[in-house]
N, C-alpha and C positions, 0 to 999 in steps of 0.2 A: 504494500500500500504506500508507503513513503517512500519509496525507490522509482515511485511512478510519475508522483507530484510534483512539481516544482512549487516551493511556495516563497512566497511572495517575501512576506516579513522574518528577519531572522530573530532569533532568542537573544538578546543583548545581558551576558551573564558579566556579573563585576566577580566574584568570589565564592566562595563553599564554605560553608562555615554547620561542621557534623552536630550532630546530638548525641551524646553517648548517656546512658543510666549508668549512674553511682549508686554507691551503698552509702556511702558518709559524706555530708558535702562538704563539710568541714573538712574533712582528710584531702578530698580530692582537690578543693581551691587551694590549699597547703601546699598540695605536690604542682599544682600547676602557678600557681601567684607567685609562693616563696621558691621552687625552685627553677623551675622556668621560666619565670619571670612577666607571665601573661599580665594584664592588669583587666580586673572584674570594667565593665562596661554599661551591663546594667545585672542587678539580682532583685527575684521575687523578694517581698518585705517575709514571706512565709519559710525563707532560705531552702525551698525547692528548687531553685531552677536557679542558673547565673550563665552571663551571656560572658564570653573572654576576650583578648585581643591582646595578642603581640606582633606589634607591629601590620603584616597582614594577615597573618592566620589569626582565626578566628574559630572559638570552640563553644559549641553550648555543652553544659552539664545541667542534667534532670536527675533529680530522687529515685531512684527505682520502688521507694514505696513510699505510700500515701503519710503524713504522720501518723503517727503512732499503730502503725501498721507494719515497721522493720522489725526482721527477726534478730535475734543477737546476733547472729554470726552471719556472713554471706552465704547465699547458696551456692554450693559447689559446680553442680551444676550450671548454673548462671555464670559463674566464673569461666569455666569451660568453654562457653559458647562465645565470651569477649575472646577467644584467641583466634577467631576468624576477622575481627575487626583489626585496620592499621592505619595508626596518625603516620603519614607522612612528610616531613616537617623539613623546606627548604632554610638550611642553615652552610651557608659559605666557611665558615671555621668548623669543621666537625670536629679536629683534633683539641681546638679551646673547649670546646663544649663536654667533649671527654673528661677534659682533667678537671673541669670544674664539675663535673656533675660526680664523678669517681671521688673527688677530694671535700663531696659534700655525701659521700658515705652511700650514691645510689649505686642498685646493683647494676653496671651499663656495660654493654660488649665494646672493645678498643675497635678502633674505625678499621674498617675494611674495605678494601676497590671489591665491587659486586663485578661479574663480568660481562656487564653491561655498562660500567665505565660510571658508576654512581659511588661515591665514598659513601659508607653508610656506617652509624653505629644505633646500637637494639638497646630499646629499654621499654620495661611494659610504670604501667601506670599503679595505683593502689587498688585498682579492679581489675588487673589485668589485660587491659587492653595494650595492646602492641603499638609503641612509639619508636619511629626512624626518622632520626635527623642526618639527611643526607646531600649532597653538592655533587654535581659533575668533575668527578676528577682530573677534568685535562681544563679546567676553568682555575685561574688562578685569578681570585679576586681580590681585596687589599684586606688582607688582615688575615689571609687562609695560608695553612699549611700543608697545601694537595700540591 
């Protein structure tokens, strides 16, 4: 059907900006404000929901339960199924970004060239979801050590 059409207007897209469900929002704006350094943008008054931004990426975080509706502990399950999801995060210094995030005690993979010619390094978030901050390695930008 759309391989047939030609249309008219195009989609004029600025950005993406994901939704992921937490389990703590408190824990999760910690790992993303204080250590990534995103800055909140806007947050529900009810502290379900906060809108992020560093720089241009931009992240929304939701409650995965209603109040007073979380269980104590995450579900495992649920946890499981975050490892199909992946922030991929354009960051020109991967190797700064390693030693600061190693030398603030996360657990983060040392940068690697993928063979696809993307420097990347691995770290998942406090729910599990899969976070890569990675640059084009044959791109030397001012401050990178690719």
């Amino acid at each position: 059907m759309f391989g047939r059409r030609r249309f008219e207007m195009e989609i004029n897209m600025r950005g993406l900006c994901p939704l992921i469900q937490v389990f703590d929002m408190d824990n999760s704006l910690h790992f993303y404000c204080e250590l990534l350094g995103f800055e909140i943008v806007e947050k529900a008054a009810g502290g379900g929901w906060a809108w992020l931004r560093h720089g241009t990426a931009e992240l929304m975080l939701n409650t995965a339960y209603d109040e007073g509706k979380r269980p104590e502990k995450p579900d495992p399950a649920r946890l499981l199924a975050h490892q199909d999801t992946g922030l991929f995060i354009g960051c020109p210094d991967v190797d700064s970004a390693y030693e600061y995030l190693y030398a603030k005690g996360v657990d983060v993979s040392k940068p690697k060239v993928a063979w696809y010619g993307m420097k990347q390094m691995y770290l998942k978030d406090p729910d599990g979801f899969g976070i890569c901050f990675q640059w084009k390695a044959d791109q030397h930008q001012e401050g990178s050590n690719v």
